[in-house]
C-alpha positions as a printed NumPy array, in Angstrom:
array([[  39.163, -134.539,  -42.413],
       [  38.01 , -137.031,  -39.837],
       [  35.412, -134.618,  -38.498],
       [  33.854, -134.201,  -41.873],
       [  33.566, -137.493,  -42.675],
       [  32.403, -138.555,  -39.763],
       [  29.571, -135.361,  -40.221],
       [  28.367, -137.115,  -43.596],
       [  27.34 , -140.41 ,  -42.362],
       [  24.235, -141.426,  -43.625],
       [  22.848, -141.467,  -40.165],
       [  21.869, -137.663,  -40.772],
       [  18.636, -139.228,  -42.755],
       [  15.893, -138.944,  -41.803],
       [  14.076, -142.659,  -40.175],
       [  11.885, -142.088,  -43.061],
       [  14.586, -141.365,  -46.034],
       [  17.105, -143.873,  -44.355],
       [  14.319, -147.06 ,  -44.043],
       [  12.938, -145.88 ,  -47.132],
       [  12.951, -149.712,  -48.382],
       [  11.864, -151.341,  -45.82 ],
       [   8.509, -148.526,  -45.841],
       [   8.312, -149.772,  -49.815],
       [   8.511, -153.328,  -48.63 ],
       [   5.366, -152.984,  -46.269],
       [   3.468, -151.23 ,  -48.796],
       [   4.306, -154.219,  -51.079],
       [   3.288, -156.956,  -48.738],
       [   0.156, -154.912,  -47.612],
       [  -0.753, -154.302,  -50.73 ],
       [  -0.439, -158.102,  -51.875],
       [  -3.077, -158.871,  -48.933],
       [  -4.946, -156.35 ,  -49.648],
       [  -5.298, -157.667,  -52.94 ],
       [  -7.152, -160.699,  -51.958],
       [ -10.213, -158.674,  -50.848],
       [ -12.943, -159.047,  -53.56 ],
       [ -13.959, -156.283,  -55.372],
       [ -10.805, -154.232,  -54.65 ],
       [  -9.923, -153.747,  -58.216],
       [ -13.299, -152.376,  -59.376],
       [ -13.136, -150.345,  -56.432],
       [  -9.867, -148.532,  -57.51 ],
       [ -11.033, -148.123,  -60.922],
       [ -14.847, -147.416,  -60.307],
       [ -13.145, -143.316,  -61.558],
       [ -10.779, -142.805,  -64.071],
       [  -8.236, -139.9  ,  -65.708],
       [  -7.936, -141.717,  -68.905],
       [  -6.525, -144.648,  -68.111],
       [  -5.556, -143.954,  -64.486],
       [  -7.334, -144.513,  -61.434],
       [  -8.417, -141.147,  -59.889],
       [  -6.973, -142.086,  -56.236],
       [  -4.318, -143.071,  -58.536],
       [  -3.517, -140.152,  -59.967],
       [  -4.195, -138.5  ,  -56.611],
       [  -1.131, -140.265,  -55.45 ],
       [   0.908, -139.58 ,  -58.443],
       [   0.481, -135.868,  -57.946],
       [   0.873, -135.831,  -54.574],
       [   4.586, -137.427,  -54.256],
       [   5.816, -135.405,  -57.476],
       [   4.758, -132.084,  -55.668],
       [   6.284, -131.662,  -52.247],
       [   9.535, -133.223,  -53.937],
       [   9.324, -130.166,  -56.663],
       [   8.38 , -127.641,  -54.024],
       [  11.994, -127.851,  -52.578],
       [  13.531, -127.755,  -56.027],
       [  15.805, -124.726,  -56.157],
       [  14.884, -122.965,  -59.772],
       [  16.473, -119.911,  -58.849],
       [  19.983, -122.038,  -58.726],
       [  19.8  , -122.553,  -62.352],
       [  21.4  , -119.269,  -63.28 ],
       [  24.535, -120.604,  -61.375],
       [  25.267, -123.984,  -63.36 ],
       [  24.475, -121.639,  -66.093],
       [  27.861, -120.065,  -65.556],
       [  29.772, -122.88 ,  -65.32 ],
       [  29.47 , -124.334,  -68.928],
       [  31.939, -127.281,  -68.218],
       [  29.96 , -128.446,  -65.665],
       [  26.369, -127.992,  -67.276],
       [  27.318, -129.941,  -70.683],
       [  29.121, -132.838,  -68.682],
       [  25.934, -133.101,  -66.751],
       [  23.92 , -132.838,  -69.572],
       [  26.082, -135.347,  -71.471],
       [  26.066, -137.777,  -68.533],
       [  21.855, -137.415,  -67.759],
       [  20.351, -137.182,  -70.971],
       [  23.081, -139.292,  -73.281],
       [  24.896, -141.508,  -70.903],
       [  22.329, -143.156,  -68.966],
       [  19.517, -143.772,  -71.226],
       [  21.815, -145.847,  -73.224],
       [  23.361, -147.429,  -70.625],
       [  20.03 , -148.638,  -68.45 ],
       [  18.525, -149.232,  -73.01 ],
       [  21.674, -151.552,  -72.687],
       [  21.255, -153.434,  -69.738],
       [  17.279, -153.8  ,  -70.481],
       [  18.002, -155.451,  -73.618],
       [  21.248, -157.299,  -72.515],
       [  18.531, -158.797,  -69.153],
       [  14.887, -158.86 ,  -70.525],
       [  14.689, -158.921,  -73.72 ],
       [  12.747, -161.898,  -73.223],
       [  10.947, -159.851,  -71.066],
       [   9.994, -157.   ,  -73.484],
       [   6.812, -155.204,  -70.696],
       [   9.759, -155.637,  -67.855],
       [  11.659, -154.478,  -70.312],
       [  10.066, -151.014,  -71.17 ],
       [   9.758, -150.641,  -67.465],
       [  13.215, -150.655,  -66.76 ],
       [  13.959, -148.388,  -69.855],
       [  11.44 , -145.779,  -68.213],
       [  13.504, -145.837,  -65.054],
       [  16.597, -144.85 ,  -67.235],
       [  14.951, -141.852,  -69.067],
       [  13.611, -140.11 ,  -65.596],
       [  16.707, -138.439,  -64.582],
       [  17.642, -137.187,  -61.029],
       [  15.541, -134.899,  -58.763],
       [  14.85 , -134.861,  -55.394],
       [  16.222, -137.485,  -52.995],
       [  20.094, -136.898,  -55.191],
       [  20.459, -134.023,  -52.872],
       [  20.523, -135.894,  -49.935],
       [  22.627, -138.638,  -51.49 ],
       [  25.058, -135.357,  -52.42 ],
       [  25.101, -133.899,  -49.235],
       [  26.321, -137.053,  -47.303],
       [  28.665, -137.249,  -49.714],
       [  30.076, -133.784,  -49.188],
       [  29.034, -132.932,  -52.48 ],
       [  28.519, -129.215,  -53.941],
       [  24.969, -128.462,  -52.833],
       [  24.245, -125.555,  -55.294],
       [  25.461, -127.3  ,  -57.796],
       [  23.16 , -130.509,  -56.988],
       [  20.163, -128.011,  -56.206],
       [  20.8  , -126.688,  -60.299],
       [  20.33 , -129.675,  -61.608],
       [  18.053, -130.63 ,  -60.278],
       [  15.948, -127.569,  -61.65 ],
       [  17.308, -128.191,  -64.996],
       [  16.58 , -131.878,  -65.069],
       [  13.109, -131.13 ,  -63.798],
       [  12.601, -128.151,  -66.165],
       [  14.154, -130.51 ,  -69.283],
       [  12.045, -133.571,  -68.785],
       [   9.024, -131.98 ,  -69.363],
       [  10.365, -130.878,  -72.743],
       [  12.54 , -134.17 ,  -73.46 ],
       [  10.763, -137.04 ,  -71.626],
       [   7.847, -137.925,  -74.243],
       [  10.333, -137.775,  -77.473],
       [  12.954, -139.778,  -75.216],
       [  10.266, -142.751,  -74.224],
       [   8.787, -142.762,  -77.886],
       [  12.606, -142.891,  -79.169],
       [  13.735, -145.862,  -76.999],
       [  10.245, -147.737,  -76.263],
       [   9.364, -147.631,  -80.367],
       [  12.248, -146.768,  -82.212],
       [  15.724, -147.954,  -80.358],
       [  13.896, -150.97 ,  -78.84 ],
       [  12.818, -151.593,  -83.189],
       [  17.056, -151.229,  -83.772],
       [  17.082, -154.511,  -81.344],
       [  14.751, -156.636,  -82.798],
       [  11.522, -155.396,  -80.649],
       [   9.357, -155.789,  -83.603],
       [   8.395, -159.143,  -81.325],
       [   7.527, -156.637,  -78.236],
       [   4.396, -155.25 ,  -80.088],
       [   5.011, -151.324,  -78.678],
       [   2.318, -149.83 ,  -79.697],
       [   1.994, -146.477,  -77.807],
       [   1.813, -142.675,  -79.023],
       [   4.322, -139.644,  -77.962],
       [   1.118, -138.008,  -77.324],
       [  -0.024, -140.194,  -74.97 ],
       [   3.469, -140.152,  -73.065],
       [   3.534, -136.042,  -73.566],
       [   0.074, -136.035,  -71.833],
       [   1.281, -138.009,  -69.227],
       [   4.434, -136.571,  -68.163],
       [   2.544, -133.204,  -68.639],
       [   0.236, -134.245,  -65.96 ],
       [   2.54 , -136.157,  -63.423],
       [   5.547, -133.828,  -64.122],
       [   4.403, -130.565,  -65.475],
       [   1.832, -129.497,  -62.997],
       [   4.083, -130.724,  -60.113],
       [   6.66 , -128.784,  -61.171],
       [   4.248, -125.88 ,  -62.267],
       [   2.735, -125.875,  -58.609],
       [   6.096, -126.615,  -57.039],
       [   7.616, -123.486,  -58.703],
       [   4.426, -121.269,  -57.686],
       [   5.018, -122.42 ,  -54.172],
       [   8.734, -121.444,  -53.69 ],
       [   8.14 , -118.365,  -55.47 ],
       [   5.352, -117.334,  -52.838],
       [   6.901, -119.03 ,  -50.017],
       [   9.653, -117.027,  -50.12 ],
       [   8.349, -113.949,  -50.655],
       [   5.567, -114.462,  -47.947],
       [   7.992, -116.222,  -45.065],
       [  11.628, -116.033,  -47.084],
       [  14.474, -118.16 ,  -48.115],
       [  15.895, -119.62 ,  -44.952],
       [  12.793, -120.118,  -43.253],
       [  11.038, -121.885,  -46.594],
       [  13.677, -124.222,  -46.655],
       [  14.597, -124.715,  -43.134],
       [  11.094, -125.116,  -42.145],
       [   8.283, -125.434,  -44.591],
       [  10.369, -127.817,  -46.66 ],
       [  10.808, -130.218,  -44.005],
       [   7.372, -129.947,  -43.001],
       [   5.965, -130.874,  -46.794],
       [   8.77 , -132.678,  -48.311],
       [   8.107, -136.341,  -45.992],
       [   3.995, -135.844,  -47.371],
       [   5.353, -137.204,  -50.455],
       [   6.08 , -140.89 ,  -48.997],
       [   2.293, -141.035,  -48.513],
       [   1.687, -140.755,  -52.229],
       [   4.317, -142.845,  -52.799],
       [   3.235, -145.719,  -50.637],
       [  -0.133, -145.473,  -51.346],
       [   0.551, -145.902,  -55.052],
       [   2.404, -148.725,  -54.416],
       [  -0.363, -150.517,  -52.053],
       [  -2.832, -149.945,  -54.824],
       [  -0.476, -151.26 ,  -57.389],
       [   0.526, -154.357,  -55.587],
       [  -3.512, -154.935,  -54.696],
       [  -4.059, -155.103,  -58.19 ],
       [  -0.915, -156.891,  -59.351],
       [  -0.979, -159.991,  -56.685],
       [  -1.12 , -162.828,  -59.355],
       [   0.762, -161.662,  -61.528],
       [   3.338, -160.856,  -59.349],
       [   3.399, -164.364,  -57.583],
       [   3.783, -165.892,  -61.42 ],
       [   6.691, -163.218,  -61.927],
       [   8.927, -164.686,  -59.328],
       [  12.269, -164.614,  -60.029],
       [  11.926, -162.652,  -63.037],
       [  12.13 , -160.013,  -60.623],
       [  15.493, -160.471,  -59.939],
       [  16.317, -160.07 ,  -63.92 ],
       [  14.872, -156.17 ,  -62.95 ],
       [  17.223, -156.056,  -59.756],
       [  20.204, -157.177,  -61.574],
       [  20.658, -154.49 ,  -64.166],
       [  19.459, -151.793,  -61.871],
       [  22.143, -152.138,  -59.703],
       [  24.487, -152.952,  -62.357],
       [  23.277, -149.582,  -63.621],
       [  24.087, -147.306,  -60.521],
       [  27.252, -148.214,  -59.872],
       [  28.427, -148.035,  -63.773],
       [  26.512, -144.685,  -63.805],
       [  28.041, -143.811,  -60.412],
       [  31.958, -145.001,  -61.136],
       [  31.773, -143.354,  -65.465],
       [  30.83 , -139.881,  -63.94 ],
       [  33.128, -139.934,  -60.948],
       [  35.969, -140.811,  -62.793],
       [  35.407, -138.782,  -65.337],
       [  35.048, -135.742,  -63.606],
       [  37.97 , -136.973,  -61.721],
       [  39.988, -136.956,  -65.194],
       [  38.096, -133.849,  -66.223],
       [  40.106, -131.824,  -62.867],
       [  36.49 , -131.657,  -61.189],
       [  36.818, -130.919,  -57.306],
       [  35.562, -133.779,  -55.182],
       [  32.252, -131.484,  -54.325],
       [  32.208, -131.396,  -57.981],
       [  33.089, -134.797,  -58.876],
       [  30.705, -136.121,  -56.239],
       [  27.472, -134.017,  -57.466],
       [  28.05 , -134.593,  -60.872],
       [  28.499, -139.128,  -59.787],
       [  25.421, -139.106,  -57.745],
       [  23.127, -136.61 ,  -60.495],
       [  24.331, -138.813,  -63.106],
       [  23.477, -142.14 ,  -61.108],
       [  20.037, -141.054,  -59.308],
       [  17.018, -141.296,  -60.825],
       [  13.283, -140.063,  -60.989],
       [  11.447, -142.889,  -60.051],
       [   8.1  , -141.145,  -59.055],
       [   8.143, -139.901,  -62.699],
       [   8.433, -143.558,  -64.066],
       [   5.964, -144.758,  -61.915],
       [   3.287, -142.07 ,  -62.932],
       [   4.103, -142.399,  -66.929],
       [   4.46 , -146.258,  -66.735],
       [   0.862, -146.688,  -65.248],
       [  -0.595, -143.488,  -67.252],
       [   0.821, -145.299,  -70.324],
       [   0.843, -149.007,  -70.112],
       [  -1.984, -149.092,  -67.05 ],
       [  -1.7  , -149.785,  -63.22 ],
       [  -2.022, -153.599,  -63.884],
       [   0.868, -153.438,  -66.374],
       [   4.183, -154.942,  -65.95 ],
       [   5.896, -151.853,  -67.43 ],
       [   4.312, -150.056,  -63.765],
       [   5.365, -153.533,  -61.752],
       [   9.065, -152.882,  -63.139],
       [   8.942, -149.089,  -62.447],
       [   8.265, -149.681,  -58.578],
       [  11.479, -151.768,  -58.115],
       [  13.805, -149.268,  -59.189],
       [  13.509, -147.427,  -55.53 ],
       [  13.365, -150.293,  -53.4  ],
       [  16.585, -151.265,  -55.356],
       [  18.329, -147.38 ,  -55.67 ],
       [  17.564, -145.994,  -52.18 ],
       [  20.08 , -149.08 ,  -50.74 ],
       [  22.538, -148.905,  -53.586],
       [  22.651, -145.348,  -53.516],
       [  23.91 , -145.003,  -49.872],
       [  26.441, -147.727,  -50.187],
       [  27.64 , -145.103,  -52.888],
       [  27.906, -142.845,  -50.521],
       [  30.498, -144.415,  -48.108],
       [  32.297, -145.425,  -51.42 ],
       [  32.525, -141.52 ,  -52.727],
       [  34.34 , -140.725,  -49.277],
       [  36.725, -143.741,  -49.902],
       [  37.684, -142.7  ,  -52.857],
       [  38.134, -138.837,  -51.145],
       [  40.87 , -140.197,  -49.244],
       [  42.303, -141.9  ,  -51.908],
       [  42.13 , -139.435,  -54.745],
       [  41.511, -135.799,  -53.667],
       [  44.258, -134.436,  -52.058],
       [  42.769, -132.751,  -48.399],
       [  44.919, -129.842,  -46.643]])
């Protein structure tokens, strides 16, 4: 027991994964002094994809594709199998946490209606990607994380544009957010996460298919994988230095409205986190179980947020602004989480 747990410290990141905030934090400041250079905003949008920037959406791409690339599709057939564990991940992904992070929007900003819509973004991008290293330090089942992962990827290209227009237009109406003046169109958000979803996980897909018949399984992951998957950072931070260069004043007026966005984002992991572990823990799950289906159900896809929140609302927004403190605020929460889900191994799994 000691042995494993000691195995699954989050000192198996990577330096990139594990200072993964401070990298955001650098791009932030950078990006702030970058933003005092004149003519740096008509420089970023001197080419446009609609209403993105082209290096923009260059960025976008870029950190949705390696992450997809290492997406295990061919898992899917196993979750399949195991209906009790697809529908409670289903349940807890596309029911439980939209309304919960809808909740905690409205319950922190709703004097803050583009902050707001930001955070609600966050909520409807469900987990891919960096949960699997989140469930592996955990000692979580990885096959199980790997599926879905595929199906979340797969389903919010087919649910993502209906959700947003739902909860941005709709819900948000429900809660008085006739004063928010949403004024956007599913097609707009289907064209976006089309664009920064789809063809990621289009060319992802096409690239493990002809990875591993060209160089095979174990050596794909084992080696290409690690090779591509830290490119995404770059898109990442670049997206964020742009976003920041082009957001300097209003983010110095923002303040400490800011910290209404922290506040129900971590309030929202550790809800998230605690509902699906106990749960599954009342539900008979195995830990492996319990612990994939707590940290699926509490991640989220904030590269997806960040592409449809500037797509939609523009890189200038403060819908994007919002969208960029999610990771800063999940990558730290999220591995606190993980010494927590081994805590509560000891205390509530029985361990021959």
């Amino acid at each position: 027991m000691s042995e494993k747990v000691i195995s699954n410290t989050p000192f198996q990141l990577s330096k990139l994964d594990r200072f993964l905030p401070v990298w955001i934090l650098i791009a932030m400041v950078f990006g702030l002094l970058l933003g005092f250079i004149d003519g740096i905003q008509e420089l970023f949008n001197s080419v446009q994809i609609g209403s993105t920037s082209l290096p923009i959406a260059i960025g976008l791409l870029w950190m949705m594709y390696p992450v997809l690339a290492k997406v295990k599709y061919e898992e899917l057939g196993k979750l399949r199998s195991d209906g009790k564990m697809l529908f409670t991940s289903l349940f807890l992904n596309w029911v439980i946490g939209p309304i919960l992070m809808f909740l905690l929007a409205w319950l922190f900003l709703a004097d803050e209606p583009e902050l707001l819509q930001g955070l609600i973004l966050i909520g409807l991008a469900r987990c891919i990607a960096m949960v699997l290293i989140w469930n592996m330090l955990a000692g979580g089942d990885n096959e199980d994380a790997a599926a879905i992962v595929a199906l979340n990827s797969i389903f919010q290209i087919v649910a993502y544009s209906f959700y947003a227009y739902f909860f941005l237009d709709i819900a948000s109406s429900w809660m008085g957010g006739e004063a928010t003046n949403i004024n956007i169109s599913m097609t707009e958000i289907a064209i976006s996460v089309f664009i920064f979803l789809g063809i990621p996980v289009i060319a992802g897909f096409l690239t493990r298919l002809y990875g591993i018949k060209k160089i095979g399984k174990e050596k794909y992951d084992n080696e290409f994988v690690k090779k591509l998957g830290p490119t995404a950072l770059i898109g990442l931070l670049f997206t964020i230095v742009v976003m920041f260069a082009m957001q300097g004043r209003k983010i110095f007026e923002l303040k400490w409205k800011l910290l209404q966005v922290a506040a129900p984002l971590v309030l929202y992991f550790i809800l998230m986190f605690l509902l699906a572990f106990f749960l599954a823990w009342i539900m008979k799950f195995t830990y492996s179980k319990t612990v994939t289906l707590s940290f699926t159900a509490a991640s989220n896809n904030f590269e997806l947020a960040i592409a449809v929140a500037i797509a939609t609302f523009g890189i200038s927004s403060n819908q994007a602004l919002a969208t960029v403190i999610g990771p800063l605020i999940e990558v730290p929460v999220l591995l606190a989480l993980v010494y927590l889900s081994l805590y509560l191994k000891k205390k509530m799994f029985l361990t021959k």
